[in-house]
FIROVO-684812 format. One record per atom (N, C-alpha, C, CB): residue in three letters; atom name; x, y, z. Coordinates in steps of 0.05 Angstrom, whole numbers, plus 5000, padded with zeros to 4 digits. Glycine has a CB too. Layout:
N
SITE  nulum  roke    px    py    pz
SITE    ALA    CA     X     Y     Z
...
This chain:
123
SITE  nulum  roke    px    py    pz
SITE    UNK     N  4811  5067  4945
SITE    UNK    CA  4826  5043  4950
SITE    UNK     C  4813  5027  4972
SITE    UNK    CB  4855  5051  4958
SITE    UNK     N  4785  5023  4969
SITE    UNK    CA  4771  5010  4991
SITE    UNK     C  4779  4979  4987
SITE    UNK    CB  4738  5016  4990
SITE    UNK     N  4778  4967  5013
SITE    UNK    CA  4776  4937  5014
SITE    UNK     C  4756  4921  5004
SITE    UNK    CB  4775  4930  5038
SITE    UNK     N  4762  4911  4990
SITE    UNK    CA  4731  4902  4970
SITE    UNK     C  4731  4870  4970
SITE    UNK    CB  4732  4916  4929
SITE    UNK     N  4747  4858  4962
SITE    UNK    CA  4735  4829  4961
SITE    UNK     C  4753  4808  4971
SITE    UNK    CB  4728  4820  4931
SITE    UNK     N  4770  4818  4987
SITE    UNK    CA  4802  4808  5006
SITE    UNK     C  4788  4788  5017
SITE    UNK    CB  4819  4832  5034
SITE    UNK     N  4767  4786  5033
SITE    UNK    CA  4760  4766  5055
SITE    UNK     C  4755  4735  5035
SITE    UNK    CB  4726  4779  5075
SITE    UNK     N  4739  4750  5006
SITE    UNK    CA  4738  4710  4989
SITE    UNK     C  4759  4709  4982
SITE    UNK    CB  4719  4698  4961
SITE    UNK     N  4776  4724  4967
SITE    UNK    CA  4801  4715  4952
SITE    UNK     C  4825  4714  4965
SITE    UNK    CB  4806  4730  4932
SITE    UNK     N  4827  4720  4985
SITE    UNK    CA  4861  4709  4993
SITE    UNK     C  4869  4693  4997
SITE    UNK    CB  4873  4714  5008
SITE    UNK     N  4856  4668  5006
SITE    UNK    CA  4865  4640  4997
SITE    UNK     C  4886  4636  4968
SITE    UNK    CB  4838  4624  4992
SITE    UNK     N  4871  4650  4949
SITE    UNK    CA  4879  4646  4923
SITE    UNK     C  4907  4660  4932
SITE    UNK    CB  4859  4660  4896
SITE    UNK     N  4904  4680  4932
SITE    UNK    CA  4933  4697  4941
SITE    UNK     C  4953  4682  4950
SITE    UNK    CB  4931  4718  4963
SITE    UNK     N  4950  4664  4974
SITE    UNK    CA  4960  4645  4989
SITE    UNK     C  4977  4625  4976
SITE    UNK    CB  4941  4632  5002
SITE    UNK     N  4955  4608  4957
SITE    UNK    CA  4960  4579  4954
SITE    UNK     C  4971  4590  4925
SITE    UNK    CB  4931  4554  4957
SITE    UNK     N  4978  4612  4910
SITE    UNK    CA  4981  4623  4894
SITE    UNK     C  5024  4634  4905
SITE    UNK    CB  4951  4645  4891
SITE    UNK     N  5025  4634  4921
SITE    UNK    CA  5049  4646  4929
SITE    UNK     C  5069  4619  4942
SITE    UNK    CB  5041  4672  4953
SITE    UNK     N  5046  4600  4949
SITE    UNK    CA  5065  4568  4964
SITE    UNK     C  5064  4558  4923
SITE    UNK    CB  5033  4533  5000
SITE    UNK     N  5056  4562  4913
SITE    UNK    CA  5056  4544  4878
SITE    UNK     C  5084  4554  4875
SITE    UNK    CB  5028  4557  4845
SITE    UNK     N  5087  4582  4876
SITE    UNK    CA  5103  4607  4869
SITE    UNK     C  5138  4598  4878
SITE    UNK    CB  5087  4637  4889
SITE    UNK     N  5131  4584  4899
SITE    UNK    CA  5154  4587  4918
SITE    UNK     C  5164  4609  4938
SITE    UNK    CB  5173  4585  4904
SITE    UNK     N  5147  4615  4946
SITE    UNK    CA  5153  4644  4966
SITE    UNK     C  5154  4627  4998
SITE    UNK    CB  5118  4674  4965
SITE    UNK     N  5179  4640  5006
SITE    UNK    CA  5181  4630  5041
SITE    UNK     C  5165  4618  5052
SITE    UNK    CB  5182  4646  5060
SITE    UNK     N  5158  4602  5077
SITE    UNK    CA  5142  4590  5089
SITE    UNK     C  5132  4623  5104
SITE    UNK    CB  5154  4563  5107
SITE    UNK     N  5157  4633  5105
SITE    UNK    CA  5160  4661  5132
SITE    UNK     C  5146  4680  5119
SITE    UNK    CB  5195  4676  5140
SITE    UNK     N  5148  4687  5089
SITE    UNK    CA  5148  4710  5084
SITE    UNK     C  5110  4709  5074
SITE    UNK    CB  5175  4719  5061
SITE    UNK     N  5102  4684  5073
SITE    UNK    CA  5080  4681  5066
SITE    UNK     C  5056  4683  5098
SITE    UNK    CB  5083  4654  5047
SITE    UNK     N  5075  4667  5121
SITE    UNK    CA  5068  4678  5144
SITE    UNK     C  5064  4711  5152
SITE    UNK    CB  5084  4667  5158
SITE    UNK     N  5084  4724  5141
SITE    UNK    CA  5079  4758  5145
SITE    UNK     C  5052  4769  5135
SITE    UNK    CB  5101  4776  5127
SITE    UNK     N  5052  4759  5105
SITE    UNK    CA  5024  4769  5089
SITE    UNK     C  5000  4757  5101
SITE    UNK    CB  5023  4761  5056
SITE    UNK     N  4995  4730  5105
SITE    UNK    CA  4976  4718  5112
SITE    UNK     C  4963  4741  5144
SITE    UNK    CB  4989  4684  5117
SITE    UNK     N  4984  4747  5170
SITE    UNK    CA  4980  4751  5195
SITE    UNK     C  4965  4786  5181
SITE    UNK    CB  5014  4746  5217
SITE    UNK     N  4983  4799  5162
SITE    UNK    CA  4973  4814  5160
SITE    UNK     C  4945  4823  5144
SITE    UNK    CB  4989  4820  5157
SITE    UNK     N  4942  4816  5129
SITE    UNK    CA  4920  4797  5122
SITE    UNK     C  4890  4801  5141
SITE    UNK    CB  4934  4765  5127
SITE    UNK     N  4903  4783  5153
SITE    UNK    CA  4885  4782  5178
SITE    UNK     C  4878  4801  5192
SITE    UNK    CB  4893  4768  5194
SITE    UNK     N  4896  4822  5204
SITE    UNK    CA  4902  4845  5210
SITE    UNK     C  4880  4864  5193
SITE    UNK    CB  4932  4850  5206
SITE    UNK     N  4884  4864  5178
SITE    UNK    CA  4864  4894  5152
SITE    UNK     C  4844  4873  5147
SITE    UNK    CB  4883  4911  5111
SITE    UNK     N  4837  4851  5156
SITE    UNK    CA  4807  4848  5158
SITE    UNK     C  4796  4852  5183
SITE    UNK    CB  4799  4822  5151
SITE    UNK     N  4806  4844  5210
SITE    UNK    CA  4796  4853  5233
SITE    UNK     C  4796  4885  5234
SITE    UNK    CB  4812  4841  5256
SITE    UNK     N  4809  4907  5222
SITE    UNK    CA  4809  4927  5215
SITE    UNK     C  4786  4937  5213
SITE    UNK    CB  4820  4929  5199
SITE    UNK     N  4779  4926  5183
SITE    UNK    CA  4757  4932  5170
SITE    UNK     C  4723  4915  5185
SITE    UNK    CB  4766  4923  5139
SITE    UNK     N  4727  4899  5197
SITE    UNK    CA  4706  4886  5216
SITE    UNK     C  4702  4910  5239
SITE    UNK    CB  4718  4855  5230
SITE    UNK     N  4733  4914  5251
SITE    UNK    CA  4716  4939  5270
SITE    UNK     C  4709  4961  5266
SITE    UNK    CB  4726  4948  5288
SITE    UNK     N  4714  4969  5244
SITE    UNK    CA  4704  4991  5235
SITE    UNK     C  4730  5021  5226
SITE    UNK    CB  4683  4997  5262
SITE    UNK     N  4753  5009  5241
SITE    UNK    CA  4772  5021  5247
SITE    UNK     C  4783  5030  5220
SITE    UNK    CB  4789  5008  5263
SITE    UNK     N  4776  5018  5197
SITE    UNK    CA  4790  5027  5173
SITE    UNK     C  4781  5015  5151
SITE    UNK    CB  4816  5025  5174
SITE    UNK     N  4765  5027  5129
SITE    UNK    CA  4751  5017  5113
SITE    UNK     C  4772  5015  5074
SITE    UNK    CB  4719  5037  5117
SITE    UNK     N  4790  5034  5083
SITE    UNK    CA  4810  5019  5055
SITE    UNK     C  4839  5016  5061
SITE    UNK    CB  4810  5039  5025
SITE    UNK     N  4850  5019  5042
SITE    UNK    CA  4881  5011  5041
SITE    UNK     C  4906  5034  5055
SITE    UNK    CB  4887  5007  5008
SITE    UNK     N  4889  5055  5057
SITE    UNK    CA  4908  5076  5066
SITE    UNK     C  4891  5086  5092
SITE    UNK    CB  4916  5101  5041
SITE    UNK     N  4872  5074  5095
SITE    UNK    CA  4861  5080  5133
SITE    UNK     C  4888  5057  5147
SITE    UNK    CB  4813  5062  5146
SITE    UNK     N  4884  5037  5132
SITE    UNK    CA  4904  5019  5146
SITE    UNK     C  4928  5026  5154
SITE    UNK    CB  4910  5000  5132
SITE    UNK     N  4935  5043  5137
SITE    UNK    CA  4973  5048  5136
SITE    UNK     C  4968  5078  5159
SITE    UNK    CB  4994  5059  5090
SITE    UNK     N  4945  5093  5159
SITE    UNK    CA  4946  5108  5176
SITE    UNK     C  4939  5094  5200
SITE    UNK    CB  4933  5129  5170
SITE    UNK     N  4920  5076  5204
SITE    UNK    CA  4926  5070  5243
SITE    UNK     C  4952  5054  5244
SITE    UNK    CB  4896  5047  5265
SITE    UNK     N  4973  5046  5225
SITE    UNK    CA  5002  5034  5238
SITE    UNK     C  5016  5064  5242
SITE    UNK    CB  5025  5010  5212
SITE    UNK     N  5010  5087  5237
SITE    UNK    CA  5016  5112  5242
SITE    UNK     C  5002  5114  5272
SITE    UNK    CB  5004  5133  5219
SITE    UNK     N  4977  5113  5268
SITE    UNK    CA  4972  5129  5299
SITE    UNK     C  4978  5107  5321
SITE    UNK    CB  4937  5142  5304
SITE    UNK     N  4978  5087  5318
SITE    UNK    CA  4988  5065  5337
SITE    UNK     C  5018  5064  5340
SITE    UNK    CB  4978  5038  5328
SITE    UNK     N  5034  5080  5329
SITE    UNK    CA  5061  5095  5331
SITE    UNK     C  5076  5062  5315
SITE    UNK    CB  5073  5107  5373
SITE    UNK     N  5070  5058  5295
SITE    UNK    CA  5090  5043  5283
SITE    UNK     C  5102  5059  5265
SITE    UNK    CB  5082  5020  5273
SITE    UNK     N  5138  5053  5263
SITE    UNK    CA  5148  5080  5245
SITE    UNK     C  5173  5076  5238
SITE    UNK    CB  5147  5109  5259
SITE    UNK     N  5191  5081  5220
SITE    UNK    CA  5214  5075  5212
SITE    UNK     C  5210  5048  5191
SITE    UNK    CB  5233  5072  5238
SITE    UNK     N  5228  5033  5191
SITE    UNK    CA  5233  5010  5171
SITE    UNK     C  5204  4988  5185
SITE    UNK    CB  5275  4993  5174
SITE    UNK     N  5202  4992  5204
SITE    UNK    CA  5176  4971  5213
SITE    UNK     C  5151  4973  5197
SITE    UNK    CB  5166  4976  5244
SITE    UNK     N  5145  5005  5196
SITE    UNK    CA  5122  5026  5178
SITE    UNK     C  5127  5013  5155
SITE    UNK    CB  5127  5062  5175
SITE    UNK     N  5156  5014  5135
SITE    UNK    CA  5161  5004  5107
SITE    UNK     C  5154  4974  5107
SITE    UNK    CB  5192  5009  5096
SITE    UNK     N  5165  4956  5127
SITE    UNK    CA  5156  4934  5112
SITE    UNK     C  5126  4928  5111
SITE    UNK    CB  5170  4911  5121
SITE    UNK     N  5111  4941  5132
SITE    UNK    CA  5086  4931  5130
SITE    UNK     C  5066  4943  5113
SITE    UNK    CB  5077  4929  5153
SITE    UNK     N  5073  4968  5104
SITE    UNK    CA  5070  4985  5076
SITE    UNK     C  5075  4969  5052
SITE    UNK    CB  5092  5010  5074
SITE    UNK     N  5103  4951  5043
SITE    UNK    CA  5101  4931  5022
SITE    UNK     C  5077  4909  5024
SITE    UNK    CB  5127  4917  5022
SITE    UNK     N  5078  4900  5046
SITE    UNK    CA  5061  4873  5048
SITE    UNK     C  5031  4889  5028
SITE    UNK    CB  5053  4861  5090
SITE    UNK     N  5031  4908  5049
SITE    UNK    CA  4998  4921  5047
SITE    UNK     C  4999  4935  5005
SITE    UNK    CB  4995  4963  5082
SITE    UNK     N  5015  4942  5000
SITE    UNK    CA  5019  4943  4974
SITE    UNK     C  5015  4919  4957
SITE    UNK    CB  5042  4952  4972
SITE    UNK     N  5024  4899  4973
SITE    UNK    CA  5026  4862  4948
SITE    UNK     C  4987  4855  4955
SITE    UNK    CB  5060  4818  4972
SITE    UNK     N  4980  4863  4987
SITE    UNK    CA  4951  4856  4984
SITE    UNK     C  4929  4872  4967
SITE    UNK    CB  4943  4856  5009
SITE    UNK     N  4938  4898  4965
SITE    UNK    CA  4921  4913  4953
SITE    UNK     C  4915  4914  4933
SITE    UNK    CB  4923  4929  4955
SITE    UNK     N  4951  4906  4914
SITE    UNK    CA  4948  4900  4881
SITE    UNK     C  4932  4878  4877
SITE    UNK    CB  4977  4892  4867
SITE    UNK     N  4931  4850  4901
SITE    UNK    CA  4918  4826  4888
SITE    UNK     C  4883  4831  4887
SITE    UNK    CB  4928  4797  4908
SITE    UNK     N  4880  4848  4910
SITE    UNK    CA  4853  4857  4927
SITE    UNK     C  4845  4876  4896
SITE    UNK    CB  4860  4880  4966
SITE    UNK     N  4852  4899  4890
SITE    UNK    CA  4835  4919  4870
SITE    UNK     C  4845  4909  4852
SITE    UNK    CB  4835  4950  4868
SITE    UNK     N  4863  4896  4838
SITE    UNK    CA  4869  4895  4809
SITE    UNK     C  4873  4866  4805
SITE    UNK    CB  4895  4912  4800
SITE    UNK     N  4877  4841  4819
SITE    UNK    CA  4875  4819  4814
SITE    UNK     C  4909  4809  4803
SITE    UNK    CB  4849  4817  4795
SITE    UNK     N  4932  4828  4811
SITE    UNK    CA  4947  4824  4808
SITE    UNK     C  4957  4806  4827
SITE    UNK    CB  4954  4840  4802
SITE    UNK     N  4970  4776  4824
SITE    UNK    CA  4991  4764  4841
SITE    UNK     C  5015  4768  4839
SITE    UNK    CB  4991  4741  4841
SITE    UNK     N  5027  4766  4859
SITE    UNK    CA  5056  4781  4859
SITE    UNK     C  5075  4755  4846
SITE    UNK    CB  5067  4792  4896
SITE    UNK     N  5102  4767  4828
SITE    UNK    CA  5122  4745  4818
SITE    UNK     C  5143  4751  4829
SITE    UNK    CB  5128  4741  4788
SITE    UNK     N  5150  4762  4845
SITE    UNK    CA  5172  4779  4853
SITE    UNK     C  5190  4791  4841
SITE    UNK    CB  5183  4769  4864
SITE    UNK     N  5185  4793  4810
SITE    UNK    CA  5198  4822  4796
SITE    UNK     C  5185  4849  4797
SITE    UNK    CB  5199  4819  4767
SITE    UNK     N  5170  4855  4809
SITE    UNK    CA  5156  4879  4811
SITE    UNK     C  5165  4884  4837
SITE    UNK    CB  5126  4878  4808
SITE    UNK     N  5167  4919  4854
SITE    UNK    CA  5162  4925  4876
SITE    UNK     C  5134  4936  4877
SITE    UNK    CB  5182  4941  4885
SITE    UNK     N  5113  4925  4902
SITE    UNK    CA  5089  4937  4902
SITE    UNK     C  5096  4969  4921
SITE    UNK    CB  5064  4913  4916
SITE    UNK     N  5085  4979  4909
SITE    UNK    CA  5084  5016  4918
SITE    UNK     C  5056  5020  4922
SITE    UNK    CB  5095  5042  4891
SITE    UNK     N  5045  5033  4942
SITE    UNK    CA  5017  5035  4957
SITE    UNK     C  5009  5062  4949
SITE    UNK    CB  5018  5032  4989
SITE    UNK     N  5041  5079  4955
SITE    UNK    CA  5044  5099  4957
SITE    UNK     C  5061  5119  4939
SITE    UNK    CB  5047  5099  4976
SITE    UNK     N  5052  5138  4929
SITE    UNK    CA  5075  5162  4916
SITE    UNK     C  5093  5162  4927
SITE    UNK    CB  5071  5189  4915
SITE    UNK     N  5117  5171  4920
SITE    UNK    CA  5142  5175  4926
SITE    UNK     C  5149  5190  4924
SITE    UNK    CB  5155  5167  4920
SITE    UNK     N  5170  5209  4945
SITE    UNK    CA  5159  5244  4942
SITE    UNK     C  5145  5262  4966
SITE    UNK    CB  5135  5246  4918
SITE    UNK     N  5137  5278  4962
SITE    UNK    CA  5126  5293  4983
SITE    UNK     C  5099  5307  4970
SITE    UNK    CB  5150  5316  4995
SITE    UNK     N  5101  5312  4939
SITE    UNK    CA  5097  5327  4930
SITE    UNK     C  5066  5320  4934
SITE    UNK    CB  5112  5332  4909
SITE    UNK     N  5050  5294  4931
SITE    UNK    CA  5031  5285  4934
SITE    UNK     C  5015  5292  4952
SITE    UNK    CB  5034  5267  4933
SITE    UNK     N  5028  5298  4977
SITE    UNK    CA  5016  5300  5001
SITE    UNK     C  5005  5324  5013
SITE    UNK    CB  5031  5291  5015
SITE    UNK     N  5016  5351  4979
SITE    UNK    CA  5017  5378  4990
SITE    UNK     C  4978  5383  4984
SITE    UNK    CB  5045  5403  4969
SITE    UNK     N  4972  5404  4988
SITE    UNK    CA  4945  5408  4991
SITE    UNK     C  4946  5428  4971
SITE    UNK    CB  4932  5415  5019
SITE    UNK     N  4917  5433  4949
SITE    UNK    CA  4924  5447  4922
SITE    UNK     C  4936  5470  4923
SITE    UNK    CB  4905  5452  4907
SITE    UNK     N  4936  5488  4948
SITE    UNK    CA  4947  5512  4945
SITE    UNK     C  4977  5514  4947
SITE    UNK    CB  4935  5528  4963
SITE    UNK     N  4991  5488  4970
SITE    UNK    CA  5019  5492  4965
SITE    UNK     C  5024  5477  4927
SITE    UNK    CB  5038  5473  4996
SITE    UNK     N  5011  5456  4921
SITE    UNK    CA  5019  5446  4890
SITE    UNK     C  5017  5470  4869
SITE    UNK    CB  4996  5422  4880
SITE    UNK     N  4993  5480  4874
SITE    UNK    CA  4990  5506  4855
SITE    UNK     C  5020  5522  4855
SITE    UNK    CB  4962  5529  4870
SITE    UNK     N  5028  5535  4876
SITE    UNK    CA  5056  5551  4878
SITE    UNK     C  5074  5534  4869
SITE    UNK    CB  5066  5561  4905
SITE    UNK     N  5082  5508  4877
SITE    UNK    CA  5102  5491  4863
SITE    UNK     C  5098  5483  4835
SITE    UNK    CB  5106  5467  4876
SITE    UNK     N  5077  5482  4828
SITE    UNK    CA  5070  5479  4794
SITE    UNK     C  5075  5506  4779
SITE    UNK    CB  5036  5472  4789
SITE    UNK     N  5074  5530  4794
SITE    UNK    CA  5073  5562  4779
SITE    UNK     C  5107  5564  4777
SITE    UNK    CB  5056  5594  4803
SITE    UNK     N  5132  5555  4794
SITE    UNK    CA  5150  5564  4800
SITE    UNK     C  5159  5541  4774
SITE    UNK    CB  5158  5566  4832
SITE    UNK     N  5153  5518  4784
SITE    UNK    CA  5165  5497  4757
SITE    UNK     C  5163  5504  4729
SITE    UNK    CB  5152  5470  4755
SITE    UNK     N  5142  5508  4729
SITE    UNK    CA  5129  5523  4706
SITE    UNK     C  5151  5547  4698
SITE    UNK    CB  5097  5537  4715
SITE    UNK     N  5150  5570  4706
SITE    UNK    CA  5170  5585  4698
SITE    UNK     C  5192  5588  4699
SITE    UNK    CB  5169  5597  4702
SITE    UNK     N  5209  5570  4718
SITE    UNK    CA  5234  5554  4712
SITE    UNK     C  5240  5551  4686
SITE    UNK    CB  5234  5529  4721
SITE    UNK     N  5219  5528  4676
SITE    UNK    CA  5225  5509  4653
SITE    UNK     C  5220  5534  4626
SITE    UNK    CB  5200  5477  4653
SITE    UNK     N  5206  5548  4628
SITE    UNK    CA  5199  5571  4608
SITE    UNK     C  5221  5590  4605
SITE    UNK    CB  5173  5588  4617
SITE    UNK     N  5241  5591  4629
SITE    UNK    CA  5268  5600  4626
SITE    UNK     C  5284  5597  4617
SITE    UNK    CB  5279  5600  4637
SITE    UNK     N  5286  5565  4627
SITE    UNK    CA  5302  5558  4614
SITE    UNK     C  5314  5542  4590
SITE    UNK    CB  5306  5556  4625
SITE    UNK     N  5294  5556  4560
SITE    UNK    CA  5282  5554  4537
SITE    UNK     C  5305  5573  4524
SITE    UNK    CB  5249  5564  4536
């Protein structure tokens, strides 16, 4: 999920979301942030989409502050790797939902063996 071509195209993103009708405000959030995960990636500090969301972790951002800037970073990333613009029927998701994603193969392995024979049970 590297940052790949954000710095030419977000204009489009921009002038793509004032056509759209999106807030003066809410287009100010994306834009600042924006800006933000390119000075990021200029210092060196974080070269894709989830270095980003980890230094608003180590710079102790957390609770609902962490979520909204997790959406924003979700609406840039879809336009950034997939060329999607946002309509506002979609929620952008960055991230799994769950825990289960985050386990390392040996705890998934045991939670896959136990599911597994659950479901074979209960046959």
């Amino acid at each position: 999920m590297a940052i790949t071509n954000l710095r030419g195209k977000y204009p489009d993103l921009i002038s793509h979301m004032e056509e759209v009708g999106y807030s003066k405000d809410y287009i100010s959030r994306v834009r600042r942030e924006i800006e933000y995960v390119l000075q990021l990636t200029d210092s060196g500090a974080a070269s894709s989409y989830i270095g980003v969301c980890s230094e608003y972790e180590r710079i102790g951002i957390t609770g609902d502050r962490l979520a909204r800037r997790q959406k924003l970073l979700a609406l840039i990333a879809q336009f950034d790797l997939e060329g999607r613009l946002p309509n506002g029927s979609r929620r952008q998701q960055l991230f799994k939902k769950g825990a289960y994603h985050k386990l390392c193969c040996e705890y998934k392995a045991v939670i896959d063996f136990y599911y597994y024979a659950e479901s074979e049970r209960g046959r």
